[in-house]
C-alpha positions as CSV (number, residue, x, y, z in Angstrom):
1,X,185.3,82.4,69.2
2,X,187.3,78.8,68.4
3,X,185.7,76.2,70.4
4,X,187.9,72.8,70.4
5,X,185.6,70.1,71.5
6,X,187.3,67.1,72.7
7,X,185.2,64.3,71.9
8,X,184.5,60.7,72.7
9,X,185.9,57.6,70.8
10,X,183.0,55.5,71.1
11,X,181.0,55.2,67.5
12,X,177.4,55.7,69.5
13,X,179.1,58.4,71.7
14,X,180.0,60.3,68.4
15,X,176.5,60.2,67.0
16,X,175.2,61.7,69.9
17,X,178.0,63.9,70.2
18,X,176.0,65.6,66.7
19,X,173.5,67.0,69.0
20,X,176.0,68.5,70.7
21,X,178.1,69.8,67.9
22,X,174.8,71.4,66.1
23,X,173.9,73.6,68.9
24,X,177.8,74.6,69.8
25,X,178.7,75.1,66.7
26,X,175.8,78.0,66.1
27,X,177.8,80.5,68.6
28,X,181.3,79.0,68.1
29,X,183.9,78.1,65.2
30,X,184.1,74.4,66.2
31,X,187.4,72.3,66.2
32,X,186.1,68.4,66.7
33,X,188.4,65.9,67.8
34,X,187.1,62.6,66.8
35,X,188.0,59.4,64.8
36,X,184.9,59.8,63.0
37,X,184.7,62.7,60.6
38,X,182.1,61.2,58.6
39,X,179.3,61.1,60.9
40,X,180.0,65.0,60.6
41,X,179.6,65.0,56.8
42,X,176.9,67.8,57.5
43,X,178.7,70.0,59.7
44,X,181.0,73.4,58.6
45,X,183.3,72.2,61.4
46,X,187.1,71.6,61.2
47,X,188.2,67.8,62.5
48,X,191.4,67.2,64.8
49,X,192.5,63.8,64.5
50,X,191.9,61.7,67.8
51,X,194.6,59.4,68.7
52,X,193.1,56.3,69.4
53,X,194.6,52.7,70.7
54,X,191.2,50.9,69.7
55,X,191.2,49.0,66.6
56,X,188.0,50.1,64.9
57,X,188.5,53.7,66.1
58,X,191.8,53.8,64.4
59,X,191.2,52.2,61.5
60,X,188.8,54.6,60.7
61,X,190.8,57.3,61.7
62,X,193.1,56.0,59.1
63,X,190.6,55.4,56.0
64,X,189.6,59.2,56.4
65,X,192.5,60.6,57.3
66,X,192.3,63.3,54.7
67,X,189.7,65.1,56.0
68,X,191.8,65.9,59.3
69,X,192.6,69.5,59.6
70,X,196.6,70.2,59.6
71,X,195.8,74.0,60.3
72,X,196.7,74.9,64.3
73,X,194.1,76.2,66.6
74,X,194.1,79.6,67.4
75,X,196.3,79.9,70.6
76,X,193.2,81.1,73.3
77,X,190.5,78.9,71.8
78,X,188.2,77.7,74.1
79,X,188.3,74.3,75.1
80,X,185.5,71.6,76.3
81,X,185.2,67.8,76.7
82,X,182.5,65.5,76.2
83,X,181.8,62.6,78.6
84,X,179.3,61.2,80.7
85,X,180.3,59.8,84.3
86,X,178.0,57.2,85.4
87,X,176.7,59.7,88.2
88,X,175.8,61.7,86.0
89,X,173.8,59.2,83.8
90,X,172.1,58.3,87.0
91,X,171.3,62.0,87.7
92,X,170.2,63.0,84.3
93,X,168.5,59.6,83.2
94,X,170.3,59.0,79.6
95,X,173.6,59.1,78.2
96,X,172.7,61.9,75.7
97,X,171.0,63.7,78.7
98,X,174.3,63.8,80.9
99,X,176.5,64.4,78.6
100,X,174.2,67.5,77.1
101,X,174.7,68.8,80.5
102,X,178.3,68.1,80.7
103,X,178.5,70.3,77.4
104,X,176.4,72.9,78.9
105,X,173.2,72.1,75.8
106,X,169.8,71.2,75.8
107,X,168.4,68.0,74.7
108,X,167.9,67.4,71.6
109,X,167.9,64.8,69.0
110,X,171.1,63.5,67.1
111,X,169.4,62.9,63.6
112,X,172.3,61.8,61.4
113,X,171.3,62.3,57.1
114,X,172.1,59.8,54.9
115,X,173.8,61.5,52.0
116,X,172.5,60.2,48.2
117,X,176.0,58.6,47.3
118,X,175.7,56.2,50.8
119,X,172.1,55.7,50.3
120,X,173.5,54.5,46.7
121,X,175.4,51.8,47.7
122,X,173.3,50.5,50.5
123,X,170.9,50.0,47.4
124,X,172.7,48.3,44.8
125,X,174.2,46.2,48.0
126,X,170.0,45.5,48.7
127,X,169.2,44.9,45.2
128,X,172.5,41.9,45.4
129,X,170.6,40.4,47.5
130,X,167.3,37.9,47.2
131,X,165.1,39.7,49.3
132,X,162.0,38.7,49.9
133,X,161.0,40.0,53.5
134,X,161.5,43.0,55.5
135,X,165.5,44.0,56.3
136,X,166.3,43.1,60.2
137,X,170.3,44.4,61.0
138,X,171.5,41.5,63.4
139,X,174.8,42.4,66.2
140,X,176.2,39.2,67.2
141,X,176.8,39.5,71.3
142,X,180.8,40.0,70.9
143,X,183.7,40.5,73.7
144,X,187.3,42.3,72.6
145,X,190.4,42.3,74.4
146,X,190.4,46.4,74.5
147,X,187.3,46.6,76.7
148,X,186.6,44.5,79.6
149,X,183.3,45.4,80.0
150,X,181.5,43.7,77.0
151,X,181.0,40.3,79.7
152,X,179.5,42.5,81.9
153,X,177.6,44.3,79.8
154,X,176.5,41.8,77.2
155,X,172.9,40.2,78.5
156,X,172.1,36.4,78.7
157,X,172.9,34.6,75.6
158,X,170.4,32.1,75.4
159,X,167.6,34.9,76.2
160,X,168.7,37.0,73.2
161,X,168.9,33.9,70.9
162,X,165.7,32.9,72.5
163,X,164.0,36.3,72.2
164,X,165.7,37.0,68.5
165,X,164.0,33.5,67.1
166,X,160.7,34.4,68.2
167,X,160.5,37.1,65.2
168,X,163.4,35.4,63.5
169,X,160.8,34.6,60.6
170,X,159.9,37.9,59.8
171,X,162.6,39.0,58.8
172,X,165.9,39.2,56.2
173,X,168.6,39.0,58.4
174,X,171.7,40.7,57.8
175,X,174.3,39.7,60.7
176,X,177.2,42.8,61.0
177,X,180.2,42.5,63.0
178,X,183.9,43.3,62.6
179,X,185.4,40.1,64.1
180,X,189.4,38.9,64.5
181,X,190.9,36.2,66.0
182,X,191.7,36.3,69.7
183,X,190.8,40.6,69.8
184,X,187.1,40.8,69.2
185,X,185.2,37.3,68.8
186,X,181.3,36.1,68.7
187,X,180.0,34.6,72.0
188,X,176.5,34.8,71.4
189,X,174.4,31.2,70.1
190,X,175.0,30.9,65.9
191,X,172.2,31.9,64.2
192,X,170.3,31.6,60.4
193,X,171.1,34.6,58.9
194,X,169.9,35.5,55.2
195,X,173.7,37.6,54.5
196,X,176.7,37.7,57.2
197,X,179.1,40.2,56.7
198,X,181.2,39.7,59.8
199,X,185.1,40.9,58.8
200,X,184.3,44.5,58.7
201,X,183.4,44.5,55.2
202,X,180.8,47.3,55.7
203,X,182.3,51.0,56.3
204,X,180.3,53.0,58.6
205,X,179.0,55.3,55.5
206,X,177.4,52.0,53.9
207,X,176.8,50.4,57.1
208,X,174.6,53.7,57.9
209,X,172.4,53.5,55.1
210,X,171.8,49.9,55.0
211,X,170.5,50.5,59.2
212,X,168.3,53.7,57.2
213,X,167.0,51.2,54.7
214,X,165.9,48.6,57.2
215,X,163.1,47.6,59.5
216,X,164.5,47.3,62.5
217,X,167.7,46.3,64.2
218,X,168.3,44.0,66.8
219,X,171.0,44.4,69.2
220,X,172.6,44.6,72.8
221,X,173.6,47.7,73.8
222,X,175.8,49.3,71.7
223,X,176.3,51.5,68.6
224,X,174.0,49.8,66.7
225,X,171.1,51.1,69.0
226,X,172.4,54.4,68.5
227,X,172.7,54.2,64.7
228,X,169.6,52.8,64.1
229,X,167.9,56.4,66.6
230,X,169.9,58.4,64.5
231,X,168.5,57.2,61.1
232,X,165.1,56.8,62.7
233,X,164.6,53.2,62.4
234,X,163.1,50.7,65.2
235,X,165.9,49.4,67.6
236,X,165.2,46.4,69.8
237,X,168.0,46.3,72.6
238,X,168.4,43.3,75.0
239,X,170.2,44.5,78.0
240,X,171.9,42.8,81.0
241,X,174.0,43.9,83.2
242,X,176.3,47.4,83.6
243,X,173.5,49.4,82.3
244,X,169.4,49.3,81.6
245,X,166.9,50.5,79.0
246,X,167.1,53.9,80.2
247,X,170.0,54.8,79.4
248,X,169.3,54.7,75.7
249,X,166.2,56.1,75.9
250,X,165.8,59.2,73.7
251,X,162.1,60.4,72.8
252,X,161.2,60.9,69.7
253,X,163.0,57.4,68.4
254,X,161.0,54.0,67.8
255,X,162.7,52.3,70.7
256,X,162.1,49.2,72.5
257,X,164.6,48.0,75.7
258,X,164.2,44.7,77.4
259,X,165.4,44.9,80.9
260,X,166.4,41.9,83.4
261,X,164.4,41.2,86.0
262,X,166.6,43.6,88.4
263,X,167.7,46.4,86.1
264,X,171.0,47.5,87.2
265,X,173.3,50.7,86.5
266,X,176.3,50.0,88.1
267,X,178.3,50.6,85.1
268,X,181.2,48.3,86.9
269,X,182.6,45.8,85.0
270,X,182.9,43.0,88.0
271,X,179.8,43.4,89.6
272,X,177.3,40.3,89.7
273,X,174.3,42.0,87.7
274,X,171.1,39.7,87.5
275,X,170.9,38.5,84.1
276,X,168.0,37.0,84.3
277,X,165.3,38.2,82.0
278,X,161.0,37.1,82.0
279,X,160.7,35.8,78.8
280,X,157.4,35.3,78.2
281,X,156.8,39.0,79.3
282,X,159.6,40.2,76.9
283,X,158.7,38.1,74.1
284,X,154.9,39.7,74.0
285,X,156.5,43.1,74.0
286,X,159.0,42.3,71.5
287,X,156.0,41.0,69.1
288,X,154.0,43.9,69.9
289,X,156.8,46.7,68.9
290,X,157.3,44.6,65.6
291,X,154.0,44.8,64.6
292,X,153.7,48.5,65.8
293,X,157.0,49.5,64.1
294,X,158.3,47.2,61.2
C-alpha cells in the first residue's frame, strides 16, 4: 500500500524522521514530503515537495528540486504525519522517542551514510586547510526572525563561550552558520576560530561529511546535535531554557548535554527558564567526554 508521510521541516526533525522512514518503508511504498531529499539519498522512496516559508528550508527545496516526484499519489494512499507535541516528549522522554510513537515505530537509530562523492569534498575542503589538531564543528548561538523561540531556547552566552574556551585549544575550529542581515544573526561572544564559513557556503551534503570527518561538535540545541548522532561523531550541547539534555538523548550516540541548574521543558517561548549553569561542574564533565571521545 502507498504510504504518504507528511514530514517535519526542521533539518534535525528530518534526520530523525530516517528512522522512521526505514522501518515504514519495509511494509509500505513510501511518499515523503520534505525539503530535504538528500538526507534520503539511501532510501527507494518517492519525495513530495514540502512547501516551506523558512529560508533555509526553501532554499534547499529549491537547489534539489529535481529530485521531487511530479507523479500523483495513488488516490486511497494512506496517509500519516510526523510530529512530536511537547506532552508527548515529556511522556516518551526524547524527541525521536515521541515522535516514533506518533508514527506508530519502534526506536531505533537514525544513522545517516555518508556517500563517497560527499565524503570527497569534505576532504579536498580538509586537505585546503592547515590543519594541525583535531577538527571541532563550532554553531554560533543565532536568533532569526522566522522563529521566536531561538531567545528562549539558546543557553547563557557567556557560559557557552566560557565553557567552549576551556577546550578551545584542542582543537581546529571550524565555525558554520548561515547568517543574513536583520533574518538570522550571531548573538553569541566572537570567538578564535581556525576557518569561518558563516554565509551558507556549506550545503548540507558537504556540511554532512565534514561533521563525519570531525572530532566533535559543539553546539546548542539544534541540528547540528542531531547531525553530528547521525554520523556518529561526539556532540557537546549547552542547553538553556525551552528544553534539557534529555530530549536529545539517543543511546547508542557519544553524547554529552550540559543542563542549567533547573532543567526545564516547557517548550514555551516566554517563559522565564533558569539559565543559569554550575560551571565548574560542567567544565570537568566537558573535559572528561573530550578525553573519553575525541
Amino acid at each position: 500500500m502507498t504510504l504518504i508521510i507528511h514530514g517535519l521541516h526542521g533539518l534535525g526533525d528530518n534526520l530523525r524522521m530516517r528512522s522512521i522512514v526505514k522501518q515504514l518503508m519495509l511494509f509500505h511504498d513510501v511518499w515523503l514530503e520534505t525539503p530535504w531529499p538528500c538526507l534520503f539519498h539511501d532510501m527507494d522512496i518517492k519525495f513530495l515537495a514540502k512547501s516551506s516559508k523558512l529560508r533555509t528550508q526553501a532554499k534547499n527545496a529549491k537547489r534539489e528540486s529535481v529530485k521531487f516526484t511530479k507523479e500523483q499519489a495513488p488516490s486511497k494512499s494512506r496517509q500519516i504525519a510526523v510530529n512530536y507535541p511537547p506532552a508527548s516528549v515529556r511522556q516518551h522522554g526524547n524527541v525521536l522517542a515521541a515522535m516514533s510513537a506518533q508514527a506508530g515505530v519502534s526506536i531505533e537509530n537514525f544513522d545517516l551514510p555518508i556517500p563517497d562523492e560527499w565524503d570527497l569534498r569534505a576532504k579536498e575542503l580538509i586537505d585546503s586547510w592547515n590543519v594541525t589538531k583535531p577538527i571541532l564543528i563550532y554553531r554560533p548561538l543565532i536568533e532569526r526572525t522566522e522563529w521566536s523561540g531561538c531567545s528562549a531556547r539558546n543557553p547563557d552566552k557567556s557560559s557557552y563561550s566560557e565553557l567552549f574556551e576551556s577546550i578551545r585549544d584542542k582543537f581546529f575550529i571550524v565555525s558554520v552558520a548561515d547568517l543574513v542581515d536583520d533574518v538570522e544573526w550571531m548573538v553569541s561572544d566572537p570567538i578564535n576560530a581556525d576557518v569561518t564559513y558563516h554565509k551558507g557556503e556549506l550545503d548540507i551534503e558537504i556540511l554532512a561529511a565534514l561533521v563525519n570527518r570531525s572530532a566533535a561538535v559543539y553546539s546548542s540545541p539544534g541540528f547540528a546535535a542531531v547531525l553530528a548522532q547521525s554520523v556518529g561523531t561526539p556532540s557537546v550541547v549547552i542547553f538553556g531554557g525551552y528544553e534539557n539534555s534529555q530530549t536529545f538523548s539517543h543511546n547508542g550516540y557519544p553524547y554529552l548535554g550540559i543542563d542549567t541548574i533547573k532543567p526545564c521543558d516547557c517548550f514555551s517561548h516566554h517563559h522565564s527558564c533558569v539559565k543559569e549553569i554550575n560551571i565548574p561542574v560542567a567544565k570537568d564533565r566537558l573535559m572528561e567526554f573530550v578525553n573519553e571521545y575525541c
